[in-house]
mmCIF file of the N, C-alpha and C atoms, coordinates in Angstrom:
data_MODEL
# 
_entry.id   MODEL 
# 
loop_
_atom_site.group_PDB 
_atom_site.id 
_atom_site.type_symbol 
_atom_site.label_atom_id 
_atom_site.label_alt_id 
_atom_site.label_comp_id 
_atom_site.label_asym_id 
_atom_site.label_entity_id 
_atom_site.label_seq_id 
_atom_site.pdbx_PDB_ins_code 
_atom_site.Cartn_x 
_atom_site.Cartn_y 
_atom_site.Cartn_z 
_atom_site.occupancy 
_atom_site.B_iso_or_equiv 
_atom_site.pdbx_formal_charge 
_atom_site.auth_seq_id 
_atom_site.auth_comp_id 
_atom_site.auth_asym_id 
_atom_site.auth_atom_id 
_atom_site.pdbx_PDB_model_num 
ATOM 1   N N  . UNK A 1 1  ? 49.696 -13.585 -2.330 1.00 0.00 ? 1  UNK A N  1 
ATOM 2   C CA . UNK A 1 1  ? 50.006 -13.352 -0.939 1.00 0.00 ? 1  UNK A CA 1 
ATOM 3   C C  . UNK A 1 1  ? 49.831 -11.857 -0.662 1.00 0.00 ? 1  UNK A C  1 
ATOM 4   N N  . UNK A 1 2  ? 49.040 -11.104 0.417  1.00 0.00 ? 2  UNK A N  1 
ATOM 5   C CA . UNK A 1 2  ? 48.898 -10.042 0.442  1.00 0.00 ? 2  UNK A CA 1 
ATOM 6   C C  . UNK A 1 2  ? 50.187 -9.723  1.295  1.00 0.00 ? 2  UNK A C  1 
ATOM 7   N N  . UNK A 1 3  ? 50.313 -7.950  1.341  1.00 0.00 ? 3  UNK A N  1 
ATOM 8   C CA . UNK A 1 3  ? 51.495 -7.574  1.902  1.00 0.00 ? 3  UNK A CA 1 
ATOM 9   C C  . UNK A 1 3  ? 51.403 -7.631  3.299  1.00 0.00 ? 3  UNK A C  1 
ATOM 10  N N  . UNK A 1 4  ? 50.683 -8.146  4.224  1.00 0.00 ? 4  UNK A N  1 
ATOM 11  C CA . UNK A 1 4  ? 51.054 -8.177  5.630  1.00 0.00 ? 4  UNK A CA 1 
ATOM 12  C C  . UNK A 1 4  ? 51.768 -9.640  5.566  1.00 0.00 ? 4  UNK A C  1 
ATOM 13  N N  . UNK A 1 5  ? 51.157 -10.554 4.582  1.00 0.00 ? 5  UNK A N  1 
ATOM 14  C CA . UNK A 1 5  ? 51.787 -11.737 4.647  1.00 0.00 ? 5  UNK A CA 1 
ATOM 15  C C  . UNK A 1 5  ? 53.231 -12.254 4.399  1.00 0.00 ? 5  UNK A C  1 
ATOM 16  N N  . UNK A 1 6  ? 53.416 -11.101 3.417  1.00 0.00 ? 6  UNK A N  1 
ATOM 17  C CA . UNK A 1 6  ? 54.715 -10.758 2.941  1.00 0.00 ? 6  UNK A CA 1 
ATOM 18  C C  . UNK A 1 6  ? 55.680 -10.650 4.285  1.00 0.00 ? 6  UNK A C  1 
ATOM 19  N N  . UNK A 1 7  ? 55.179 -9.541  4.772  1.00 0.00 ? 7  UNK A N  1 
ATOM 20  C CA . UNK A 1 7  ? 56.038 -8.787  5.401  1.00 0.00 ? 7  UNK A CA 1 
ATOM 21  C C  . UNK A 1 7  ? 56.275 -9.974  7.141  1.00 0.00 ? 7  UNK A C  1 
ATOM 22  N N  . UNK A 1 8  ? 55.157 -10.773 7.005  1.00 0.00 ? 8  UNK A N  1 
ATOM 23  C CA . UNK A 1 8  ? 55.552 -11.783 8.352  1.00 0.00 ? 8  UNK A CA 1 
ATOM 24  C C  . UNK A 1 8  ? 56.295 -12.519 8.136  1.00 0.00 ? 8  UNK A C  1 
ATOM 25  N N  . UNK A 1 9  ? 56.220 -13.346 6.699  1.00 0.00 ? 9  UNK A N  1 
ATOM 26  C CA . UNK A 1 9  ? 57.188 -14.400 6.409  1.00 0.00 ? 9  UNK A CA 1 
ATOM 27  C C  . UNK A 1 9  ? 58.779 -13.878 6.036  1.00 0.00 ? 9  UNK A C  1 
ATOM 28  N N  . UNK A 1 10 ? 58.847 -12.683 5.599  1.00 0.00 ? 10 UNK A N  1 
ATOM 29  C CA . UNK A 1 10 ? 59.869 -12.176 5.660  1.00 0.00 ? 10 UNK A CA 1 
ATOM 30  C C  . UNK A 1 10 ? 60.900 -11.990 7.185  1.00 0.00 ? 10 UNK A C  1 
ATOM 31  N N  . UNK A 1 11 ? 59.704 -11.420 8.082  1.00 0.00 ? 11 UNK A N  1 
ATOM 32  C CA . UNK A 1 11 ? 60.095 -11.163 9.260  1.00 0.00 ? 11 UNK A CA 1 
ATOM 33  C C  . UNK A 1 11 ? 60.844 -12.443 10.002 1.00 0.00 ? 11 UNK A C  1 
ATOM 34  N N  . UNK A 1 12 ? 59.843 -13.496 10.003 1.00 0.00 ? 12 UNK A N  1 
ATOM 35  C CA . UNK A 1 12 ? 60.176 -14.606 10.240 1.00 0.00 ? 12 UNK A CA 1 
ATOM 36  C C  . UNK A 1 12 ? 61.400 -15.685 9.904  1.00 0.00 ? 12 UNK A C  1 
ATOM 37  N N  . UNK A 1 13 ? 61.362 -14.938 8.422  1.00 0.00 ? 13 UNK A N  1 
ATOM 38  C CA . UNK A 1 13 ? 62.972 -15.739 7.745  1.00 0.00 ? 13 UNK A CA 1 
ATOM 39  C C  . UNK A 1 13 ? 64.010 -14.738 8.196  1.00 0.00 ? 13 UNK A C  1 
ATOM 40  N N  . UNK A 1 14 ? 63.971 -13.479 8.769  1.00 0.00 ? 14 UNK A N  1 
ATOM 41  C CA . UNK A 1 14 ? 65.147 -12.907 8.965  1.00 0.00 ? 14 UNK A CA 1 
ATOM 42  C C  . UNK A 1 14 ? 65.525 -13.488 10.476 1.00 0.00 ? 14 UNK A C  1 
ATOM 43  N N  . UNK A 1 15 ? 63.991 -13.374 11.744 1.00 0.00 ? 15 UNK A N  1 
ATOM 44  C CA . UNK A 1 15 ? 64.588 -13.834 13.001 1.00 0.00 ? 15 UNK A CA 1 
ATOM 45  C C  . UNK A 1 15 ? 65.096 -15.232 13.142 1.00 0.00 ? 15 UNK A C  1 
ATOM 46  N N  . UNK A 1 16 ? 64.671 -16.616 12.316 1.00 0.00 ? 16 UNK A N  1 
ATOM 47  C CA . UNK A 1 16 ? 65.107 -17.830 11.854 1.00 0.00 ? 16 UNK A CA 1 
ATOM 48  C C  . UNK A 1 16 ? 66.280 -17.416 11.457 1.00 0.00 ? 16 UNK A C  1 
ATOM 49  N N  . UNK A 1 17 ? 67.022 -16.835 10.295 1.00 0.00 ? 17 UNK A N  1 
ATOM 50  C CA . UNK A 1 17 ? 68.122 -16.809 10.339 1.00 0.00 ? 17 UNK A CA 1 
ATOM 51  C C  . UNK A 1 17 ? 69.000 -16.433 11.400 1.00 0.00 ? 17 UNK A C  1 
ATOM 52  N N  . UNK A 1 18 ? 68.672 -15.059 12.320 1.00 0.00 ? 18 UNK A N  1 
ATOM 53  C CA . UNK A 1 18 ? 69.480 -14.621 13.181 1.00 0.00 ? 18 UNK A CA 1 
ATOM 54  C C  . UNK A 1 18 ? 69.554 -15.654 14.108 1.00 0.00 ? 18 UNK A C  1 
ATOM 55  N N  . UNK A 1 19 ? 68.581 -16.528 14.452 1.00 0.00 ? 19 UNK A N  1 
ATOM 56  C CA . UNK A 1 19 ? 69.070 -17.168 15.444 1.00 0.00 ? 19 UNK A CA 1 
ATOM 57  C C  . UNK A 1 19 ? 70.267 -18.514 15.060 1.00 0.00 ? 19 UNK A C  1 
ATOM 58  N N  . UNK A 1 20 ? 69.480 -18.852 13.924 1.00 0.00 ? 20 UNK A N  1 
ATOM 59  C CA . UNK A 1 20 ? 70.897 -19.992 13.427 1.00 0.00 ? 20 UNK A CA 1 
ATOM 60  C C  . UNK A 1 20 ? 72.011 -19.287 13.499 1.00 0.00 ? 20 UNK A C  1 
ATOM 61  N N  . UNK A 1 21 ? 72.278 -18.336 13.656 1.00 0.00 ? 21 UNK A N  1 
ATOM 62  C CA . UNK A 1 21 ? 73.615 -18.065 13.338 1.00 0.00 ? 21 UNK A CA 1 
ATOM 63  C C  . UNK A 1 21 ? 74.260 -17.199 14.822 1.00 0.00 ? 21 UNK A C  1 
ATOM 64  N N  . UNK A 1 22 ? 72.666 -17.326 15.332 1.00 0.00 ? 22 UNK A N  1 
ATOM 65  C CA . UNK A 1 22 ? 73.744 -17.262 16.994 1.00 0.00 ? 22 UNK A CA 1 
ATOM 66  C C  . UNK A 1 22 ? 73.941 -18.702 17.642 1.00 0.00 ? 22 UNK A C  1 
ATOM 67  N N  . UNK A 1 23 ? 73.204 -19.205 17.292 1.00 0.00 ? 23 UNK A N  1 
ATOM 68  C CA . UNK A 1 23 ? 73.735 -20.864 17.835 1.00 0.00 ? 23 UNK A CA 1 
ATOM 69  C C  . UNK A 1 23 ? 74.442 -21.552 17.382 1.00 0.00 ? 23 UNK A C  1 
ATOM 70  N N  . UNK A 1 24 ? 74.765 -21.281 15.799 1.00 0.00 ? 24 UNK A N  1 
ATOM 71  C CA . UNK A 1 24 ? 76.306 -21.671 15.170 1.00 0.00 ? 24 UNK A CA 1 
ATOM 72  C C  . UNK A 1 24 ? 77.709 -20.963 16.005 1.00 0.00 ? 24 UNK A C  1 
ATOM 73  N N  . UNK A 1 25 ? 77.445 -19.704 16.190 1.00 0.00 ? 25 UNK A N  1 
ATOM 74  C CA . UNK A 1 25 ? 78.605 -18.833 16.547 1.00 0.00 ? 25 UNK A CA 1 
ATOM 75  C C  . UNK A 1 25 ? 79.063 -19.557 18.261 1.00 0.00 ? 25 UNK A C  1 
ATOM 76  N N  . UNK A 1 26 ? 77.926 -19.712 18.989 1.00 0.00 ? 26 UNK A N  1 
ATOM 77  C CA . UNK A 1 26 ? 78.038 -20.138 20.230 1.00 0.00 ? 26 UNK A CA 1 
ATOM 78  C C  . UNK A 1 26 ? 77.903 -21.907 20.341 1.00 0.00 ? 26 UNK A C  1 
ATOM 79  N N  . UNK A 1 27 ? 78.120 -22.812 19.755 1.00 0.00 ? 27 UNK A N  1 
ATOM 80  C CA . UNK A 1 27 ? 78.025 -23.743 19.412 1.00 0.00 ? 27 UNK A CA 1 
ATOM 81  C C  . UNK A 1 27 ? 79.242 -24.525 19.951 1.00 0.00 ? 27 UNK A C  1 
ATOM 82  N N  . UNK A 1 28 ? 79.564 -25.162 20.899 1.00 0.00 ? 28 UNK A N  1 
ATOM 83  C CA . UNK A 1 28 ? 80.755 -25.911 21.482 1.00 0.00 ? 28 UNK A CA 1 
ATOM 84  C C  . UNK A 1 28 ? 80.217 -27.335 20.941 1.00 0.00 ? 28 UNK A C  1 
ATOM 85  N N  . UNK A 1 29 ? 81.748 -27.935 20.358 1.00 0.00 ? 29 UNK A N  1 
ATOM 86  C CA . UNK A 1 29 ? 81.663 -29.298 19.969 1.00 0.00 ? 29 UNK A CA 1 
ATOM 87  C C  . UNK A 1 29 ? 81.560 -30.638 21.102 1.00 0.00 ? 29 UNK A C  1 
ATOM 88  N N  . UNK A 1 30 ? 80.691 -31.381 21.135 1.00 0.00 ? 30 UNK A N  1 
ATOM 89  C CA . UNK A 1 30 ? 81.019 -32.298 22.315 1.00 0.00 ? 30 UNK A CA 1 
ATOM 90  C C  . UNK A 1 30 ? 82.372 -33.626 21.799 1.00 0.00 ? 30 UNK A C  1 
ATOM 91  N N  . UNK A 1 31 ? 82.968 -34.119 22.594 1.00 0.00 ? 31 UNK A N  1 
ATOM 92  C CA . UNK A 1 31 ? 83.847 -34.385 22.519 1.00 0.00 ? 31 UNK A CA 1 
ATOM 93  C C  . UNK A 1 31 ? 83.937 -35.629 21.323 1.00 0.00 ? 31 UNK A C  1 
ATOM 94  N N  . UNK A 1 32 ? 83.309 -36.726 21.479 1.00 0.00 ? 32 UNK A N  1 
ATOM 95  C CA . UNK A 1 32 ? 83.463 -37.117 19.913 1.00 0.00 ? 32 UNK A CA 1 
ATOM 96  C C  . UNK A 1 32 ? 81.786 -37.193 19.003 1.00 0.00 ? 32 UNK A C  1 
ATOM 97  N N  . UNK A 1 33 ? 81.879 -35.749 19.159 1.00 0.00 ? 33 UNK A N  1 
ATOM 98  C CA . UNK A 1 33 ? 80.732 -35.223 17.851 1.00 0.00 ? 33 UNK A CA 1 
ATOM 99  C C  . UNK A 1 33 ? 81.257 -35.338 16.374 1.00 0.00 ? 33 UNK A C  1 
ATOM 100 N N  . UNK A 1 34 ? 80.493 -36.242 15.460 1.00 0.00 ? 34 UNK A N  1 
ATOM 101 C CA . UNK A 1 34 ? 81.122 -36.312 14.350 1.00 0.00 ? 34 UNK A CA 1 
ATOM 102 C C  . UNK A 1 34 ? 80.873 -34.665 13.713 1.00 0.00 ? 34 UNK A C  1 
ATOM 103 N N  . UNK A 1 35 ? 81.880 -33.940 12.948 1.00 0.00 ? 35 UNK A N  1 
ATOM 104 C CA . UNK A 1 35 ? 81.926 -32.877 12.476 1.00 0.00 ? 35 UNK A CA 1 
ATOM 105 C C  . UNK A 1 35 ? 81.799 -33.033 10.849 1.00 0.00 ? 35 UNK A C  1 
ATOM 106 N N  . UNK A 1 36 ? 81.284 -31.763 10.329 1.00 0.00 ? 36 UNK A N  1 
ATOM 107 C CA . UNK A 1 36 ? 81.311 -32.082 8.632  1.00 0.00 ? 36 UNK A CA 1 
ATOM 108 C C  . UNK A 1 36 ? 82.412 -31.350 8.305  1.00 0.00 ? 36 UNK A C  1 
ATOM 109 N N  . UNK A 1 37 ? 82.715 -32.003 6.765  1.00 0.00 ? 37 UNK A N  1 
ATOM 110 C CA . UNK A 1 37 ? 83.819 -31.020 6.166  1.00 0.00 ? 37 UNK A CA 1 
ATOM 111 C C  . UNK A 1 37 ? 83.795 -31.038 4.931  1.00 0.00 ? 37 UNK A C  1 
ATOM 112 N N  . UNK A 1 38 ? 83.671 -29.773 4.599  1.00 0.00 ? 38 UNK A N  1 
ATOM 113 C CA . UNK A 1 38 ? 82.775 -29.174 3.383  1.00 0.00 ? 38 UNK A CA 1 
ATOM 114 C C  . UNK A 1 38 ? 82.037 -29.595 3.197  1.00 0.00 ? 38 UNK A C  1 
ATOM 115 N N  . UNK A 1 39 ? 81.013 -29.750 4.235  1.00 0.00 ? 39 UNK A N  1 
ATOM 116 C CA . UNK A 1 39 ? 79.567 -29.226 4.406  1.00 0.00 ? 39 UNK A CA 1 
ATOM 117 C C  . UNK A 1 39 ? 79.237 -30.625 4.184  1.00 0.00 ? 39 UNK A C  1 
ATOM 118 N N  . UNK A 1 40 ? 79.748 -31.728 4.484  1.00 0.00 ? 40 UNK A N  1 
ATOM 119 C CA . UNK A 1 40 ? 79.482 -33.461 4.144  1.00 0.00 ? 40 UNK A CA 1 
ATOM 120 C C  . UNK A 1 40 ? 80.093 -33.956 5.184  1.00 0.00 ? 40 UNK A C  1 
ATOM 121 N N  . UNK A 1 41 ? 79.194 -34.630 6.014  1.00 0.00 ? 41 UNK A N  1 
ATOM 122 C CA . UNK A 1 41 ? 79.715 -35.674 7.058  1.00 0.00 ? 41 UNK A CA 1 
ATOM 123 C C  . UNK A 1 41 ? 79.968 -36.956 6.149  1.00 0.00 ? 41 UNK A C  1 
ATOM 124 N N  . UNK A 1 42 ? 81.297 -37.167 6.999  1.00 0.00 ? 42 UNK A N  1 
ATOM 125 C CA . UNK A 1 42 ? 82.190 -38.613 6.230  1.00 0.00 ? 42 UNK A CA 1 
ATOM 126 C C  . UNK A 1 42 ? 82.060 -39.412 7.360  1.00 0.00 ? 42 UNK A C  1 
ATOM 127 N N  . UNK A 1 43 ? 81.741 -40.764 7.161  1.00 0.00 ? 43 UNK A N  1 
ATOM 128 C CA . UNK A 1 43 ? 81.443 -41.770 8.108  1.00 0.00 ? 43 UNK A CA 1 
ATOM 129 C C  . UNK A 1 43 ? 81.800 -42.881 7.500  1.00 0.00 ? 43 UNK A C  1 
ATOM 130 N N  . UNK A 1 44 ? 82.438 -43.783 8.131  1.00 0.00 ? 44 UNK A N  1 
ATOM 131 C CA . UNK A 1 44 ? 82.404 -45.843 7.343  1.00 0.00 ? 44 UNK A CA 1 
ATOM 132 C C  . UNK A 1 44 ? 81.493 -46.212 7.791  1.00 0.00 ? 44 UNK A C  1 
ATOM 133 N N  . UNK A 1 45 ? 81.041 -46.710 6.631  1.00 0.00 ? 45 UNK A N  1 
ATOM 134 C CA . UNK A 1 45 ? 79.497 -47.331 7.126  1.00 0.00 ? 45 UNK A CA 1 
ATOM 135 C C  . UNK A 1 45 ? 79.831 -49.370 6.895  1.00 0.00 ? 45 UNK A C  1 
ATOM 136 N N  . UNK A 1 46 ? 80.477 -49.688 7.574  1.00 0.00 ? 46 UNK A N  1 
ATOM 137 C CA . UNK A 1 46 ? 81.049 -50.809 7.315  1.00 0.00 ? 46 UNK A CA 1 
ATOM 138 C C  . UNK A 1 46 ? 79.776 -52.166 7.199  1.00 0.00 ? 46 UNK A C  1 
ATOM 139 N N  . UNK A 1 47 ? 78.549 -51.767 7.760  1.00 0.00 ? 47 UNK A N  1 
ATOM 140 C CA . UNK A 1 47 ? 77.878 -52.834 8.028  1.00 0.00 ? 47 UNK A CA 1 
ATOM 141 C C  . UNK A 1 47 ? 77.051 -53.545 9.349  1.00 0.00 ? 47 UNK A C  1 
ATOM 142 N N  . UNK A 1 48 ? 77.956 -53.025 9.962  1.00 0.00 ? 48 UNK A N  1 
ATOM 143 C CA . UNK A 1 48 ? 78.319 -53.785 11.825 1.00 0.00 ? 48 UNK A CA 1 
ATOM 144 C C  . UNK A 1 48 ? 76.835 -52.416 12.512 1.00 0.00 ? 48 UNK A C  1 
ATOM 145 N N  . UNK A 1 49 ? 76.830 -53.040 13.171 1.00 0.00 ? 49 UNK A N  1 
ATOM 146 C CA . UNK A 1 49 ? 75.727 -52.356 14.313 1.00 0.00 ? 49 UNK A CA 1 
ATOM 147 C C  . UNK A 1 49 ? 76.223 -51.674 15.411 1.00 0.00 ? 49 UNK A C  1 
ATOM 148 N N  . UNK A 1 50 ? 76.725 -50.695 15.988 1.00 0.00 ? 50 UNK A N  1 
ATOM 149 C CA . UNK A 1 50 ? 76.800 -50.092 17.335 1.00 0.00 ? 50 UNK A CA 1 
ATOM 150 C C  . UNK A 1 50 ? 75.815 -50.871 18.421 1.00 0.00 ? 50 UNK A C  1 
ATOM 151 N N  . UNK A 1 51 ? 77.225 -51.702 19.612 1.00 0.00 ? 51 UNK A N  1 
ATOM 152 C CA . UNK A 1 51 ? 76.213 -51.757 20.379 1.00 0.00 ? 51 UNK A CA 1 
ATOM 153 C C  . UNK A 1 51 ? 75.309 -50.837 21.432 1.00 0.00 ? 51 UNK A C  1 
ATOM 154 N N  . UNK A 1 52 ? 74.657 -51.411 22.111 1.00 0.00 ? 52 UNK A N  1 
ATOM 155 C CA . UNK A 1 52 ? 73.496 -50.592 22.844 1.00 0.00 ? 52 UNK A CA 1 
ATOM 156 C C  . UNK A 1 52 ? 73.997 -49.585 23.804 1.00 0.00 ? 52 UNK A C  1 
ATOM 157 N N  . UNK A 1 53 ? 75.423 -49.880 24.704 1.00 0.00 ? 53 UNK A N  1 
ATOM 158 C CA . UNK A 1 53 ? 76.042 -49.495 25.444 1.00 0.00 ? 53 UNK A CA 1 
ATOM 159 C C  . UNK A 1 53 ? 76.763 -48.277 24.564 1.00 0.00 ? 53 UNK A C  1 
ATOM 160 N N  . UNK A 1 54 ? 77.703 -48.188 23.482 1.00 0.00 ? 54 UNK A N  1 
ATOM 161 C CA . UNK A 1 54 ? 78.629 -47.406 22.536 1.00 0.00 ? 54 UNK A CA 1 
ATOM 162 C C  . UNK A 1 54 ? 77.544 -46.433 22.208 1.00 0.00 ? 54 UNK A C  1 
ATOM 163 N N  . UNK A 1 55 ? 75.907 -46.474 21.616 1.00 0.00 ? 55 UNK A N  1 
ATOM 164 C CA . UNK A 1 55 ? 75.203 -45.810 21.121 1.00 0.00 ? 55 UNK A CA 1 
ATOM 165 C C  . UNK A 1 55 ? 74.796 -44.716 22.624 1.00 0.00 ? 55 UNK A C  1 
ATOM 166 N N  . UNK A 1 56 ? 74.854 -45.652 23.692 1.00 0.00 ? 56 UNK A N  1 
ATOM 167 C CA . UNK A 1 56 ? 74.435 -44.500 24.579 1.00 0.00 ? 56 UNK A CA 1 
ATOM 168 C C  . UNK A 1 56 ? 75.389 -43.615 25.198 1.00 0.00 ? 56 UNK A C  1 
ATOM 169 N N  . UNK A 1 57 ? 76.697 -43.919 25.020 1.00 0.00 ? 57 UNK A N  1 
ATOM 170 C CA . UNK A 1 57 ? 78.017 -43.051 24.889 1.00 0.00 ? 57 UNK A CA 1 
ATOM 171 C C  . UNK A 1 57 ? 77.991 -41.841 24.336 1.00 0.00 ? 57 UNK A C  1 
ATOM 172 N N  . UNK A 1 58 ? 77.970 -42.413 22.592 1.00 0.00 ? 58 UNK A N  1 
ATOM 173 C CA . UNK A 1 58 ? 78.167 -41.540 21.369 1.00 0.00 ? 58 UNK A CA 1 
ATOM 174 C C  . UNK A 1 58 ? 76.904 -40.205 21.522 1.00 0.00 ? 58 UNK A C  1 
ATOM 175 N N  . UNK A 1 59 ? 75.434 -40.590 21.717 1.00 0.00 ? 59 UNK A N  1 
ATOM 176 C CA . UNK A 1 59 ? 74.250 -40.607 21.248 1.00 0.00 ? 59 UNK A CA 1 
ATOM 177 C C  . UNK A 1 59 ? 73.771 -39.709 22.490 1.00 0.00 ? 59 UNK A C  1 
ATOM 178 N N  . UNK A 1 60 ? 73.774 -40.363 23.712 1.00 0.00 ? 60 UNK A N  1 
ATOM 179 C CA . UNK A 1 60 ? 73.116 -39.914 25.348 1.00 0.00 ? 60 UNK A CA 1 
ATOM 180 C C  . UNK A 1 60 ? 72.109 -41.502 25.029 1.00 0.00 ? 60 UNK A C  1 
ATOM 181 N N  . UNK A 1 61 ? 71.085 -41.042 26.459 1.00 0.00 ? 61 UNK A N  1 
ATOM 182 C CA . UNK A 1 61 ? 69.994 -41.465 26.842 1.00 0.00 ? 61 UNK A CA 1 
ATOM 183 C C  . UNK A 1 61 ? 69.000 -41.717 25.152 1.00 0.00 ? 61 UNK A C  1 
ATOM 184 N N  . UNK A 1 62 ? 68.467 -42.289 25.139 1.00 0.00 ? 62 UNK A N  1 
ATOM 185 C CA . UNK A 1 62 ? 67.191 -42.642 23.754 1.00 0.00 ? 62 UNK A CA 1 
ATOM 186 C C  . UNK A 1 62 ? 65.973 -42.031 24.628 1.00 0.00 ? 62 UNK A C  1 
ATOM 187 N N  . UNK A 1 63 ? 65.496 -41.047 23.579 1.00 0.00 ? 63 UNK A N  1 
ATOM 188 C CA . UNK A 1 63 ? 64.241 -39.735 24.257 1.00 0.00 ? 63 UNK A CA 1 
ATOM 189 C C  . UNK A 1 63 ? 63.247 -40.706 23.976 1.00 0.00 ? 63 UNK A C  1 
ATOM 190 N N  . UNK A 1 64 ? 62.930 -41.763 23.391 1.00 0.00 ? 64 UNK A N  1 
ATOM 191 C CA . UNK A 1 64 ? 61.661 -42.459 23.129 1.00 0.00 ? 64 UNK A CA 1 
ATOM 192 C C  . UNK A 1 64 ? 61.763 -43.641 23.793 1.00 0.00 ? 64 UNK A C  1 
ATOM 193 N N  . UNK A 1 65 ? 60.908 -43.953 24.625 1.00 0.00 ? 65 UNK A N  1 
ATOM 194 C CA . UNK A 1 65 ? 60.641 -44.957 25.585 1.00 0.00 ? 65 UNK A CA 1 
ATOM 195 C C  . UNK A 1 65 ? 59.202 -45.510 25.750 1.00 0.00 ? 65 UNK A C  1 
ATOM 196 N N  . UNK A 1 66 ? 59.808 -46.453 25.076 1.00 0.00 ? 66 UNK A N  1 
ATOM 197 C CA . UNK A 1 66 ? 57.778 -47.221 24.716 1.00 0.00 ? 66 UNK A CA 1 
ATOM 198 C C  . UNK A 1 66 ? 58.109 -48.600 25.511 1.00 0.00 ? 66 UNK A C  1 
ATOM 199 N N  . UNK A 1 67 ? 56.880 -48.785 26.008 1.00 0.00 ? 67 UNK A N  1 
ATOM 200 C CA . UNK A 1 67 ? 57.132 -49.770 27.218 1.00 0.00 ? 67 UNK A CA 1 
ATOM 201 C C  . UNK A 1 67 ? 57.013 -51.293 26.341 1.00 0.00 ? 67 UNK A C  1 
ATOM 202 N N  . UNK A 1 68 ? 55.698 -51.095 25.372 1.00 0.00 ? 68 UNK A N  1 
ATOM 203 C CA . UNK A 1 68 ? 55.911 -52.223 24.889 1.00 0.00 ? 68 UNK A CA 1 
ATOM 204 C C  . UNK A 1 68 ? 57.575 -53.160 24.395 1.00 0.00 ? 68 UNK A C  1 
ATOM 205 N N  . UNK A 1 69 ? 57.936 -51.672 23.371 1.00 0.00 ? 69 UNK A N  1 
ATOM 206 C CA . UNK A 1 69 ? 59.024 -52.137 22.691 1.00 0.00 ? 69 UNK A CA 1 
ATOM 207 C C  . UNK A 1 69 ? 60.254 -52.284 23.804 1.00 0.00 ? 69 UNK A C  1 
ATOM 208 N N  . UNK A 1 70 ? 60.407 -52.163 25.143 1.00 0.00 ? 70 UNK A N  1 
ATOM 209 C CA . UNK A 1 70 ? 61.197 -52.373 26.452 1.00 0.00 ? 70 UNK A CA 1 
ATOM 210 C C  . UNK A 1 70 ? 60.967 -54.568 26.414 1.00 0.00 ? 70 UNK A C  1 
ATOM 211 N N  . UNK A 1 71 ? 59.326 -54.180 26.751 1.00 0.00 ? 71 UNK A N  1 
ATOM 212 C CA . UNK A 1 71 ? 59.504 -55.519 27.431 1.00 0.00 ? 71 UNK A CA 1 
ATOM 213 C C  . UNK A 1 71 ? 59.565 -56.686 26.224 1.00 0.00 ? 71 UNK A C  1 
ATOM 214 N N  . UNK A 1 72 ? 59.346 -56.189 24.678 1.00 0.00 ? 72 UNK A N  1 
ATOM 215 C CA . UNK A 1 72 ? 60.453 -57.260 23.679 1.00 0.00 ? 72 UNK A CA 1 
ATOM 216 C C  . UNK A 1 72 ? 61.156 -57.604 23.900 1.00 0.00 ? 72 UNK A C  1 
ATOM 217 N N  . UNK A 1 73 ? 62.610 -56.087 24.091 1.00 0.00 ? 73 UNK A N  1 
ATOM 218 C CA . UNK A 1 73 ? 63.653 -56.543 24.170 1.00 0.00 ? 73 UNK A CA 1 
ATOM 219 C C  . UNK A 1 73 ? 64.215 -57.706 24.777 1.00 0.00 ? 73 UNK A C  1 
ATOM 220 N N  . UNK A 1 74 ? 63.448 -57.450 26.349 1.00 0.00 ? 74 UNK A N  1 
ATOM 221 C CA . UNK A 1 74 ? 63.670 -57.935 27.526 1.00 0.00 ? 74 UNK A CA 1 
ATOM 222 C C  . UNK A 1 74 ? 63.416 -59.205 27.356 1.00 0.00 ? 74 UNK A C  1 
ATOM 223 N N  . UNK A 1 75 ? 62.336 -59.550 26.488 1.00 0.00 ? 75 UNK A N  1 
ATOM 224 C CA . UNK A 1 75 ? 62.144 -61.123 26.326 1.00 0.00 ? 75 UNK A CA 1 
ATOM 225 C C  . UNK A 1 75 ? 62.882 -61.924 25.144 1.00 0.00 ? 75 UNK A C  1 
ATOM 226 N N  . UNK A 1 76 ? 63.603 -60.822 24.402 1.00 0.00 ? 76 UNK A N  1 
ATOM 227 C CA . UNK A 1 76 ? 64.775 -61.630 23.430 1.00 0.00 ? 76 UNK A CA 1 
ATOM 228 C C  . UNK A 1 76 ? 65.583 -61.790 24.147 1.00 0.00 ? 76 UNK A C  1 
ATOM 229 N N  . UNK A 1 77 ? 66.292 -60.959 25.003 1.00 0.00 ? 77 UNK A N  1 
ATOM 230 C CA . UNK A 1 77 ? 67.199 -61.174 25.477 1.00 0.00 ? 77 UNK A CA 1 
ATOM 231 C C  . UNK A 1 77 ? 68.427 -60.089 25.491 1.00 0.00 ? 77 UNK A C  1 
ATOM 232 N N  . UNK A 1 78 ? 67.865 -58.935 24.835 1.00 0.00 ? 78 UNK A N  1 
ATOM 233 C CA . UNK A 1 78 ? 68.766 -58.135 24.569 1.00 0.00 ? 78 UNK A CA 1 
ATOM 234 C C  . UNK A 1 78 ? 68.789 -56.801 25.322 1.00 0.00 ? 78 UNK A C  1 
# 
């Protein structure tokens, strides 16, 4: 790696860090955001499915919207 290359990827891992750690510092929890503790999110994973309604609670809106996979649903029934 020559030294300009050095010196970008360096650059780059220092402004990457600074910013993680201004968006950690400024970081507000939403209200039931699962949180980690010591550095491990704990969850029951019992089996059961979240329904469609609870997931868009927990979750928001679903950013991927494919029309096909809409009008499946729509014809299972779900």
């Amino acid at each position: 790696m020559t030294t300009a290359k050095k010196a970008q990827s360096t650059s780059y891992r220092l402004e990457a860090a600074l910013r993680r750690s201004k968006q950690a510092a400024t970081h507000i929890a939403l209200e039931l955001e699962v949180q980690p503790t010591e550095g491990k999110i704990r969850v029951a994973l019992d089996g059961r499915p979240i329904p469609r309604d609870v997931q868009e609670s927990l979750f928001g809106p679903s950013a991927i919207n494919i029309p096909e996979f809409g009008q499946a649903r729509i014809k299972q029934g779900k």
